[in-house]
PLY file of the C-alpha trace (Angstrom):
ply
format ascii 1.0
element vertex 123
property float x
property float y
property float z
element edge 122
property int vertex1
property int vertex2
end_header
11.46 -3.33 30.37
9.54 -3.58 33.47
7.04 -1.09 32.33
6.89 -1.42 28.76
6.22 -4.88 27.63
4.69 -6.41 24.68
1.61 -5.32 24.67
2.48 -2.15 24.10
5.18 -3.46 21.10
1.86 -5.04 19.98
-0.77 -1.94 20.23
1.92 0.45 19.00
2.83 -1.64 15.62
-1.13 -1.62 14.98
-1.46 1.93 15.30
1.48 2.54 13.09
0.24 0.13 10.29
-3.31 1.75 10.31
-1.46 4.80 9.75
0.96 4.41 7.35
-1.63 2.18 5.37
0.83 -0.88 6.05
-0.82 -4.37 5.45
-1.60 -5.06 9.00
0.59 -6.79 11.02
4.21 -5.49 9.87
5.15 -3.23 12.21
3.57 -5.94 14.87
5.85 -8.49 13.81
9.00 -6.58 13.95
8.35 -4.90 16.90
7.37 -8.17 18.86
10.69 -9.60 17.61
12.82 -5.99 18.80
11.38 -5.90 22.00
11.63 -9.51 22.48
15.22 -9.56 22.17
15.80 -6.14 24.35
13.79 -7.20 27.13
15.43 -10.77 27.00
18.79 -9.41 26.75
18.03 -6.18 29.17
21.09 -6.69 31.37
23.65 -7.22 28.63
23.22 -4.22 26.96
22.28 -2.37 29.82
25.89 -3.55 31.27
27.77 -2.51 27.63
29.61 0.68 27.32
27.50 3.88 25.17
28.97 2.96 22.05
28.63 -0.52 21.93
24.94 0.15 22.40
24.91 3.15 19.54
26.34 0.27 17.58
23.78 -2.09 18.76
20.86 0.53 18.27
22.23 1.26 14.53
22.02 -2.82 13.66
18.31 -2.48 14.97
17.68 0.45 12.83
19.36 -1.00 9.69
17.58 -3.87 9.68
14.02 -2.66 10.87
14.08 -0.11 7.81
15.69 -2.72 5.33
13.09 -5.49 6.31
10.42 -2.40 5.43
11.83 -1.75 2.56
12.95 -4.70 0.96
9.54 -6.37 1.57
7.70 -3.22 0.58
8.90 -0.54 -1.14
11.27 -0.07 -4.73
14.30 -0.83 -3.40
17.58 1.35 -5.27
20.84 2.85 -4.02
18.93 6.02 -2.53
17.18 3.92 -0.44
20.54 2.55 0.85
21.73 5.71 1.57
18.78 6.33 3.50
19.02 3.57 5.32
22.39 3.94 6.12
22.01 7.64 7.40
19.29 6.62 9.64
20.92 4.44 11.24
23.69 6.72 11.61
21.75 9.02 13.01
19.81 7.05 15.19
23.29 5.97 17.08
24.25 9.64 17.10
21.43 10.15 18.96
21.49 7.47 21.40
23.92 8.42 23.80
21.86 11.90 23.97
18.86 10.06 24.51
20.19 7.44 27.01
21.99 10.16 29.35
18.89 11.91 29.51
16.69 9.00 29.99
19.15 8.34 33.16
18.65 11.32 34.46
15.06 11.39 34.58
15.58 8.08 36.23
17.46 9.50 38.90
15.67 12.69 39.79
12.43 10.63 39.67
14.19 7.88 42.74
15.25 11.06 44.99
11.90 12.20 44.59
9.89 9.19 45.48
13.01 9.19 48.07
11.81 12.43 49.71
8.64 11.98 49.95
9.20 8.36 51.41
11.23 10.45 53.97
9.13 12.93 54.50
5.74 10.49 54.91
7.71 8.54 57.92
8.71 11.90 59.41
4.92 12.53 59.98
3.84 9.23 61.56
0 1
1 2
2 3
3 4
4 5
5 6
6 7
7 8
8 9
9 10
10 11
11 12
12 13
13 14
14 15
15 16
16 17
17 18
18 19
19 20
20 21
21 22
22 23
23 24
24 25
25 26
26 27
27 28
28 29
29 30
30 31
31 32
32 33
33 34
34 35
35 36
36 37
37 38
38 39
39 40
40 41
41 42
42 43
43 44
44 45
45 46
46 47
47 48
48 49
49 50
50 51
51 52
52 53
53 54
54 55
55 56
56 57
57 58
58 59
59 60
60 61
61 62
62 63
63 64
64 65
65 66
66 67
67 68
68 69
69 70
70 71
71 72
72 73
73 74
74 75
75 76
76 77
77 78
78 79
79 80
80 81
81 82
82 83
83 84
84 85
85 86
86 87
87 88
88 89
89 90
90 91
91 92
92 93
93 94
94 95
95 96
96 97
97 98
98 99
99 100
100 101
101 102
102 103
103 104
104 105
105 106
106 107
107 108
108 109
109 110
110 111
111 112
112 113
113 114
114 115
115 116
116 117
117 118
118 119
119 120
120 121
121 122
C-alpha cells in the first residue's frame, strides 16, 4: 500500500478502458473505490487468517465483474456462472499468490540486510 497508491489505481483503470473499448472512466471508478478500501483497511486484512482473505478477495471479484456486467454487458445465467467461477478461482489462487508475494518480501529485507551489513563493514 505504501508503494502502490492511487495513482496507479487511476492510470491502470485508463489503460484498461482504452483497451477494452470501455466508456472511459469504468475501470477508474471501481478501482479507485477497491484500492480505497484495501489501503484504508491494510492492517485488518493483513492481520486475518488466508482464508478469510480468499473470502474477502472472492467478494471483490464478484462484485467488480457483476458491476461490469450488469452495467454493461447482456446479463443471463452463463454470465453468473462465470462470475461465480472467477471468483472461485480468484480465492483459489490467493493463498498461492500471497505466500509467494511474502516470500519475495522476505528474501528482498535479508538482502537489503546484507548489503547494509556489508556497507558498515567497509567504513
Amino acid at each position: 500500500p505504501k508503494n502502490i497508491g492511487l495513482s496507479w489505481s487511476f492510470i491502470s483503470g485508463i489503460l484498461l478502458d482504452l483497451n477494452l473499448g470501455y466508456f472511459l472512466g469504468t475501470h477508474v471508478i471501481l478501482f479507485l473505490f477497491i484500492s480505497y478500501l484495501t489501503q484504508r483497511y491494510f492492517h485488518r486484512i493483513r492481520a486475518m487468517f488466508q482464508i478469510q482473505q480468499s473470502i474477502l478477495i472472492a467478494t471483490i471479484v464478484f462484485l467488480y465483474l457483476l458491476s461490469l456486467y450488469v452495467f454493461f454487458q447482456e446479463f443471463n445465467f452463463f454470465v453468473i456462472f462465470a462470475i461465480i467461477f472467477n471468483s472461485l478461482i480468484s480465492a483459489f489462487i490467493w493463498p498461492i499468490l500471497f505466500g509467494l508475494l511474502r516470500q519475495l518480501e522476505e528474501n528482498t529485507l535479508m538482502h537489503k540486510q546484507k548489503t547494509q551489513l556489508l556497507g558498515k563493514k567497509k567504513t
